[in-house]
C-alpha positions, -999 to +999 in steps of 0.1 A: +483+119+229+451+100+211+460+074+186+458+084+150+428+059+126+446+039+108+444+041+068+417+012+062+398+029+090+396+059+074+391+047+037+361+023+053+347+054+068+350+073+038+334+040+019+305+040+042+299+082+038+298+078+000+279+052-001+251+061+021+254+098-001+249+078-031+221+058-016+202+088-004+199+103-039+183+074-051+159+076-028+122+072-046+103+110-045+069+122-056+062+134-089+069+173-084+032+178-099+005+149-102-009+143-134-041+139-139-048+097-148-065+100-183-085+070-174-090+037-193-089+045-226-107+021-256-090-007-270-098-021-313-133-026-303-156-061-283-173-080-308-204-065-289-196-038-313-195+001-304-224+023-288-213+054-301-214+037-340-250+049-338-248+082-332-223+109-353-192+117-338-209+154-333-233+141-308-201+134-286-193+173-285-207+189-252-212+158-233-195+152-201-165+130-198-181+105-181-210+104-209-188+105-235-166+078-224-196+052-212-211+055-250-176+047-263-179+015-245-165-008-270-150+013-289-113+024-301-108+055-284-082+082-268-080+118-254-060+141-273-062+171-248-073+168-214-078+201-196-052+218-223-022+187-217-016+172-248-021+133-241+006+108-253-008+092-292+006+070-315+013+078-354-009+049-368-040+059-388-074+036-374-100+048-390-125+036-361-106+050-334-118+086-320-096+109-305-114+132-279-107+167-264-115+176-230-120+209-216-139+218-182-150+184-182-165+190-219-158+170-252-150+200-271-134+178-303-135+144-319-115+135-346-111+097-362-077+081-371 
C-alpha cells in the first residue's frame, strides 16, 4: 500500500503550482499590433531659430515626411494623424507649435497651437 503525502507536502505542491501559474501570466508579450514610432517630434524651438519660419505653413502641405520634418528643424512641432491614427496631443495652446497630418507619406494638414 503506497504512503499517502503528507498535508505540508501537498499544500507546498499546491504553493509551487500557483505560483508558477501566476508567474506565467506575467510573463512580458509583444504588442498584439506594432505601432508605427511617430519619430522625434520638435521641442519649444533652438535659439538657431526655425527653418520653416520662412516659408508659410501651406508650403509644408504635399511634402514628404521626411521634408517636412527636416525644415521643421528647430521648430515646435507634432503629428496629429499619422496614416489616419490620431497621435497623442496635449490641451495647451503654443502659438509656434505646428501640428502636422500625414497621409501616404504626405503632409496633408498643418495647423498652429
Amino acid at each position: 500500500m503506497p504512503k499517502q503525502q503528507s498535508t505540508w507536502a501537498r499544500h507546498v505542491s499546491a504553493g509551487a503550482i500557483v505560483f508558477a501559474t501566476l508567474m506565467a501570466g506575467c510573463a512580458a508579450r509583444p504588442p498584439a499590433s506594432a505601432v508605427p514610432d511617430p519619430g522625434p517630434q520638435g521641442g519649444r524651438g533652438t535659439p538657431e531659430g526655425c527653418q520653416a519660419d520662412k516659408l508659410g505653413d501651406e508650403a509644408l502641405i504635399g511634402k514628404s515626411e521626411a521634408n517636412a520634418v527636416a525644415l521643421l528643424n528647430g521648430c515646435a512641432w507634432r503629428f496629429g494623424k499619422r496614416e489616419g491614427q490620431q497621435m497623442p496631443g496635449t490641451m495647451d495652446y503654443n502659438p509656434q507649435r505646428r501640428t502636422l497630418d500625414v497621409k501616404d507619406g504626405k503632409v496633408t494638414a498643418v495647423r498652429r497651437g
